[in-house]
N, C-alpha and C positions, 0 to 999 in steps of 0.2 A: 648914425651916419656910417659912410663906408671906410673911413676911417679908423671904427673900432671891429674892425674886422679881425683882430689878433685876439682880442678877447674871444671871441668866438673858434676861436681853432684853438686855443689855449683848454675851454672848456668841454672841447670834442663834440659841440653842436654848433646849429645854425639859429642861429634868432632871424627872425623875420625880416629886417634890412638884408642880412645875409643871404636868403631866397631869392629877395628880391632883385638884389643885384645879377647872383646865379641866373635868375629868369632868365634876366635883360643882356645873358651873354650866352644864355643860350637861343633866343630868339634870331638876332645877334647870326650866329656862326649859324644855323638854319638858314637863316635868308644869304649868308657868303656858300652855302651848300647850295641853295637853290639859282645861283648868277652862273656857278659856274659847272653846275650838268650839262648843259648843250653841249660844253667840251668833251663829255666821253661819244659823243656822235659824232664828234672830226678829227678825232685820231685812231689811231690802226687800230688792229683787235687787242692785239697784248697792251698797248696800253690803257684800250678802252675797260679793261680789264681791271686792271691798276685801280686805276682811278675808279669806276662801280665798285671795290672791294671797299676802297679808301670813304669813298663818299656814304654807300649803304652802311660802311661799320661806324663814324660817325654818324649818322644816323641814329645809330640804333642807340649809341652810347646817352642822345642828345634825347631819346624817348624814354630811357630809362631813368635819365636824370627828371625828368617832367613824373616818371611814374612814383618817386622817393620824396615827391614836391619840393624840389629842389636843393634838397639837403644834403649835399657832397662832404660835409664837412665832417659830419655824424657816422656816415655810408658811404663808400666810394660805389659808383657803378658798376655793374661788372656783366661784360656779354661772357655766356659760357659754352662748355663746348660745341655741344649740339646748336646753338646758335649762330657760331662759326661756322661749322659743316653745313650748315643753312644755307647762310648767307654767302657761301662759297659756289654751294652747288643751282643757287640761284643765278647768282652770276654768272658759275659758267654756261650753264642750260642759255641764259639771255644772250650770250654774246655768239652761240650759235647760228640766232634768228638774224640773217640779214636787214640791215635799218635797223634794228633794235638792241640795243646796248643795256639795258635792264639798267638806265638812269632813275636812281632810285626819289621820291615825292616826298616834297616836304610833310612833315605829320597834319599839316591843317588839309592838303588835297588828301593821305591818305584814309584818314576820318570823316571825309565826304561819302 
């Protein structure tokens, strides 16, 4: 159960209740990532900014935790630099494009 959750940080892994819970809150904060993208479309540039930096670095945080199968507790996630510089200059290139704010797609649309 999720109640023996401690044993598992005690022994610096995850046992499988513990993935699974992981999943189900990363699934979770994905779908609160994908409610609230329309909003870098109705606010000004610098904050639409904000918010595409905030939302695509969750993101990416939320992909790498899926790509470790969900084992935070073994591996923290970690975006690095060149992925920053990325995801920065992604952003700012997008918020150049008029109507387009480079709101960034949940992992199930970008795996389509």
């Amino acid at each position: 159960t999720y109640d023996d959750l401690g044993q598992d940080l005690r022994k610096g892994e995850a046992r499988p209740v513990a993935r699974a819970l992981v999943r189900e809150l990363v699934d979770r904060a994905e779908a609160l990532f994908g409610q609230g993208m329309p909003l870098i479309e109705q606010v000004d540039r610098r904050l639409a900014i904000d918010l595409a930096l905030f939302s695509r670095g969750g993101m990416l945080v939320l992909d790498k935790i899926r790509a470790q199968e969900y084992d935070v507790i073994g591996r923290r996630p970690k975006v690095g630099k060149l992925e920053r510089v990325g995801l920065l200059l992604r952003v700012l290139a997008g918020s150049l494009v008029p109507g387009r704010r480079t709101a960034p797609q949940p992992a199930q649309e970008r795996s389509r």
